[in-house]
C-alpha positions as CSV (number, residue, x, y, z in Angstrom):
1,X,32.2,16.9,-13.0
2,X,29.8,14.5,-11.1
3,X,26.2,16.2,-10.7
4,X,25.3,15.8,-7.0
5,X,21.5,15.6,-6.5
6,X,20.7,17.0,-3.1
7,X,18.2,14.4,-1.3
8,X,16.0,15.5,1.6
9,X,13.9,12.7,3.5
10,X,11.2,13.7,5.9
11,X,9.9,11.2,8.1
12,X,6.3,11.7,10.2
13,X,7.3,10.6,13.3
14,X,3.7,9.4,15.1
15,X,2.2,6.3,13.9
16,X,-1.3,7.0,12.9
17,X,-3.9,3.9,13.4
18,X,-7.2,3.6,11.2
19,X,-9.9,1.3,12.4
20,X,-12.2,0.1,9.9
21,X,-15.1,-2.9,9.4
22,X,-14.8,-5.7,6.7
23,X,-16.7,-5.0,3.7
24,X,-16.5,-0.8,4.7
25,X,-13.8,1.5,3.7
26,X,-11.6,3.2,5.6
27,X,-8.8,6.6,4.6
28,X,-5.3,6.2,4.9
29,X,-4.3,9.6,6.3
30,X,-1.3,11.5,4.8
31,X,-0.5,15.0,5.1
32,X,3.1,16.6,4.2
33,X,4.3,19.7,4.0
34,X,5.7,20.3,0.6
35,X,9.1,23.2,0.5
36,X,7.1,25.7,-1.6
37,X,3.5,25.1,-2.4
38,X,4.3,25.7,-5.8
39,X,6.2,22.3,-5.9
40,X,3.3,19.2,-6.8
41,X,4.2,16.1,-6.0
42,X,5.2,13.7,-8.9
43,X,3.9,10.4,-7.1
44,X,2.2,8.9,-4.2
45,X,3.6,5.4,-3.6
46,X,1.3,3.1,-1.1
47,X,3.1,0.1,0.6
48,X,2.7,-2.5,2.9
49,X,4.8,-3.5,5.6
50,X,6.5,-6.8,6.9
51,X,6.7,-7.9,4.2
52,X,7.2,-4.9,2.2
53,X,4.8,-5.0,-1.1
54,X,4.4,-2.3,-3.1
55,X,0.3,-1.1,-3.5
56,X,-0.8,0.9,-5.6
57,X,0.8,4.6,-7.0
58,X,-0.9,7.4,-7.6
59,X,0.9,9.6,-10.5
60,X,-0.1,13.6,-11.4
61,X,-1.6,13.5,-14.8
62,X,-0.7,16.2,-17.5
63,X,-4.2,18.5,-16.9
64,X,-3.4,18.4,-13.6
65,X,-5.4,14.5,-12.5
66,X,-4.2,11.7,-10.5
67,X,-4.5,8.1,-12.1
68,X,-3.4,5.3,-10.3
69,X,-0.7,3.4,-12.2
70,X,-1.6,0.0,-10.3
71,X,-3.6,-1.4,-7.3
72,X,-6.9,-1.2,-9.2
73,X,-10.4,0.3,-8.1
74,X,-9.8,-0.3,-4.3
75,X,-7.7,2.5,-3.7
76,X,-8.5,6.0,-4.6
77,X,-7.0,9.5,-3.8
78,X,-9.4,11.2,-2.0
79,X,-6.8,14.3,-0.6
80,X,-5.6,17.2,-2.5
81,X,-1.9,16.7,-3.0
82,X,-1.4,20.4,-4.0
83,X,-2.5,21.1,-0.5
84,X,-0.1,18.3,0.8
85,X,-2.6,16.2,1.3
86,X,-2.8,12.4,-0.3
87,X,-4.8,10.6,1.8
88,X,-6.4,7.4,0.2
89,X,-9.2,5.7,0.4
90,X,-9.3,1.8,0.7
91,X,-12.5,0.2,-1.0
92,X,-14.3,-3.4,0.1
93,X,-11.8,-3.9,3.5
94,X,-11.1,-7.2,4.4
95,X,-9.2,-8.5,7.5
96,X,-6.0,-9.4,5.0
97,X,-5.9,-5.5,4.9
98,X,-4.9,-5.0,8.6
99,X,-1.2,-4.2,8.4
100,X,1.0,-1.2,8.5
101,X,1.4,1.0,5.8
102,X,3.9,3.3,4.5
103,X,3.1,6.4,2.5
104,X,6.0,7.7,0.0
105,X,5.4,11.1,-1.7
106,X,7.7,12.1,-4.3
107,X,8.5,15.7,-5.0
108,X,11.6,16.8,-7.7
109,X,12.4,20.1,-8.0
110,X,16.4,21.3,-8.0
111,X,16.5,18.3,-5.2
112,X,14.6,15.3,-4.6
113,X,12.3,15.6,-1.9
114,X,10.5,12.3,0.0
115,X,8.2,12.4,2.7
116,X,7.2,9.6,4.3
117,X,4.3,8.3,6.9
118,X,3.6,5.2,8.4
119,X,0.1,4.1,9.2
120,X,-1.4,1.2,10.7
121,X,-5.0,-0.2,9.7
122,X,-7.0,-2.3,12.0
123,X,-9.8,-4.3,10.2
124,X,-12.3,-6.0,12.4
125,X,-14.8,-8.6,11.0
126,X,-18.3,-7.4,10.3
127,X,-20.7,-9.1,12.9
128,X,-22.6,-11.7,11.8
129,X,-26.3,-12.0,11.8
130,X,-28.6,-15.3,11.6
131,X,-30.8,-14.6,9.2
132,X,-32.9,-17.0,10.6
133,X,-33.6,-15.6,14.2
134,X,-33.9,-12.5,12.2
135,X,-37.1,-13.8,10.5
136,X,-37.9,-15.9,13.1
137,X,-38.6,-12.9,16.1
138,X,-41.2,-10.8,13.8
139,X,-43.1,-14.1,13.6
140,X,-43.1,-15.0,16.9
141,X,-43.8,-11.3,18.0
142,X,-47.1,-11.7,15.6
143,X,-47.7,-14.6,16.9
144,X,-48.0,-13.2,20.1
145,X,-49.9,-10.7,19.5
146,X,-52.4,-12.5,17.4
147,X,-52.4,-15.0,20.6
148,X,-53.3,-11.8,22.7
149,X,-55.9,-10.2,20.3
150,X,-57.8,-13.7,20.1
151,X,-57.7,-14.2,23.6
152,X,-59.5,-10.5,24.0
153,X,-62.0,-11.6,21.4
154,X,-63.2,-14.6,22.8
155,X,-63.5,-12.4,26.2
156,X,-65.1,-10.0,24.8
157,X,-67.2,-13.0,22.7
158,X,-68.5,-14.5,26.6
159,X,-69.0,-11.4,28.4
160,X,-71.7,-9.9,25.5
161,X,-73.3,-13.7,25.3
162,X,-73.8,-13.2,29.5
163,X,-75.5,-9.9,28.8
């Protein structure tokens, strides 16, 4: 006899779009709703899209934690899968982060259950300050008003020598 694995796919159908700043961080949304809420998820699979590369998964630990497998100290799990949510966090953005992304969640049970979510993230550059205009206006505004106070000084100066 063949064993038949029953294999449902759920598919979010809007595409959500996160905005962040380089250098900030920025969540990856992504909320499913499991069959039973008794059934965890086994993994949380980040990916990128065109061209697909895998990012980081997330996978439940025995006392209940998530460790990330791979993707390093960038990404963290900031939802509550047991809630259905796995929304991650995405440390130190940088405008090579701005793609779509795809979020896989992996529940087994008597079948295998995958949701999936896209997400697209928008990273705009941080603005750029001239340090040197910075430190250049509170000098010229005390320049000024030094200017002013020693011009009120000397007038004060002539009008007391005419008295």
């Amino acid at each position: 006899p063949l064993l038949q694995k029953v294999i449902h796919l759920t598919v979010r159908g809007n595409v959500s779009v996160v905005t962040g700043t380089e250098g900030a961080s920025a969540t990856l949304p992504c909320v499913f709703s499991p069959p039973l809420l008794s059934h965890m998820p086994r993994t949380v699979t980040w990916m990128r899209k065109d061209p697909y590369r895998h990012i980081v998964t997330f996978r439940t630990q025995t006392d209940g934690s998530w460790a990330a497998e791979n993707g390093g100290t960038r990404f963290e799990l900031v939802g509550k899968p047991e809630w259905g949510n796995t929304s991650t966090r995405i440390k130190q953005l940088s405008v090579e982060d701005s793609h779509g992304y795809l979020c896989l969640v992996e529940i087994v049970t008597s079948t295998y259950h995958l949701f999936q979510c896209e997400i697209q993230l928008q990273i705009a550059t941080a603005p750029q300050f001239s340090y040197t205009l910075i430190l250049c206006i509170p000098l010229g505004v005390k320049s000024l008003v030094l200017l002013v106070m020693g011009f009120i000084l000397i007038r004060d100066k002539t009008r007391r020598s005419r008295d």
